[in-house]
C-alpha positions as CSV (number, residue, x, y, z in Angstrom):
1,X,-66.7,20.3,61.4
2,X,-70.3,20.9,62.7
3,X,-73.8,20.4,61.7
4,X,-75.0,23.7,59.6
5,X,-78.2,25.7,59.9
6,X,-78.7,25.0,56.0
7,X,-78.6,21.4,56.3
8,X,-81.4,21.4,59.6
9,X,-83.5,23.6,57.7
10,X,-83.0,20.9,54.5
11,X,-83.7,17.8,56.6
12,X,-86.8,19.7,58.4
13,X,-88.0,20.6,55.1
14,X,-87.7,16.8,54.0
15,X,-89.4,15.9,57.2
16,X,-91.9,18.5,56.8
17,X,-92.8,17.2,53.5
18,X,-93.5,13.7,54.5
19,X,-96.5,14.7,57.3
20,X,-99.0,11.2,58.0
21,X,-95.8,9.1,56.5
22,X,-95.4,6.0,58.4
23,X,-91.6,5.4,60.1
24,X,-89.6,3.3,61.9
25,X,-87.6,5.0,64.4
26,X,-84.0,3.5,65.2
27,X,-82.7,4.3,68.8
28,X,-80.1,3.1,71.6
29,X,-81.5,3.3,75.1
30,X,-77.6,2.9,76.1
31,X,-74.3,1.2,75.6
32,X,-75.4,-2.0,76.6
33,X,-78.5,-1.9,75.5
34,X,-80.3,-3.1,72.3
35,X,-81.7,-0.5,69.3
36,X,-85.3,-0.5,70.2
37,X,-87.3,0.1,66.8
38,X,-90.5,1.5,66.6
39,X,-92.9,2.4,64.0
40,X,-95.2,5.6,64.2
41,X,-96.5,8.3,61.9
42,X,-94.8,11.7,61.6
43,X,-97.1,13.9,63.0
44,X,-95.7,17.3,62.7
45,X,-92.5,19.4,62.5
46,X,-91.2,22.4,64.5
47,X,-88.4,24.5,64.7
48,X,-85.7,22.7,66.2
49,X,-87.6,19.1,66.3
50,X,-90.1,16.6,65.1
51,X,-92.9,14.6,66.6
52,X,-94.1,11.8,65.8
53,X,-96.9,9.5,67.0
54,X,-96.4,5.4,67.7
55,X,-98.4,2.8,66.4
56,X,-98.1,0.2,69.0
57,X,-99.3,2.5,71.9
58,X,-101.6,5.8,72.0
59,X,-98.5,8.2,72.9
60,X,-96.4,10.2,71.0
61,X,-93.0,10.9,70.8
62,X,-90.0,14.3,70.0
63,X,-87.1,14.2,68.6
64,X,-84.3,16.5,67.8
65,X,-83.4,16.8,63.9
66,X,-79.4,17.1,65.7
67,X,-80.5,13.2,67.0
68,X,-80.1,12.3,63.1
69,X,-76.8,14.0,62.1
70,X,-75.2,12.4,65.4
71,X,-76.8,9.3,64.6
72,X,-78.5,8.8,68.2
73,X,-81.8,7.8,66.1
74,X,-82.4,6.6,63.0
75,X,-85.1,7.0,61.2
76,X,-86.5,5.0,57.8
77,X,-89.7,6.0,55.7
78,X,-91.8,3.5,53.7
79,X,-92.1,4.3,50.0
80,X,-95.3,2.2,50.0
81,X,-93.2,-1.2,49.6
82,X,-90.4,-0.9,51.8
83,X,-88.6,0.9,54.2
84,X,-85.6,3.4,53.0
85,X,-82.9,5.1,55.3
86,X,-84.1,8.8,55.3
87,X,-81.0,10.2,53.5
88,X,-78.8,12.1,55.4
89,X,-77.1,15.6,54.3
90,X,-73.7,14.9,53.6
91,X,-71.7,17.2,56.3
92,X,-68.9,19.2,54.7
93,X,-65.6,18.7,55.3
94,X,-62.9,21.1,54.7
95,X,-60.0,19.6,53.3
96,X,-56.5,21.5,52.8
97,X,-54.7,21.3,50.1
98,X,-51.5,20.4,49.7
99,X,-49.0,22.4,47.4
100,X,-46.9,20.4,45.0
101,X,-43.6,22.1,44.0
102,X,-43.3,23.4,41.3
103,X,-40.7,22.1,38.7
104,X,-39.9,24.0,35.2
105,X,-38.4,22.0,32.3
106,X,-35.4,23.3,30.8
């Protein structure tokens, strides 16, 4: 199981397309830390990351579209009422399949 080219270019396409959205960003400094949320405007998109720039402070801020898939930030984007998780890519996993015998009826 991985994270697939396809499904970075999709999220930075999704990103992309949301340029001057306002955010809250979702992270852990550590294990024994607390999730530190911030909210900043997503100010542009690159290759293999995002930046974004934070409200609260004049400074701004990367990340790495891998952060989302493995869950090390979070990231939510308001609809103009509310905050909504950005919606993740579903990653693909390959199942087996397991072979029933086959019975004939005499």
């Amino acid at each position: 199981m991985g994270i697939y080219r396809s499904e970075i270019a999709d999220l930075r396409k999704n990103i992309g397309e949301n340029i001057g959205q306002k955010i809250i960003i979702k992270e852990s400094p550590g294990k024994r830390s607390k999730p530190q949320e911030k909210s900043a405007i997503i100010e542009n998109v690159y290759q293999s990351y995002f930046r974004v720039k934070f409200e609260e402070a004049d400074r701004v801020g990367s990340y790495n579209y891998t952060d989302l898939f493995t869950r090390s930030v979070e990231v939510s984007m308001y609809n103009g009422e509310s905050y909504e998780p950005l919606v993740q890519p579903q990653l693909e996993i390959k199942k087996t399949k397991i072979s029933q015998p086959v019975t004939e009826n005499s």
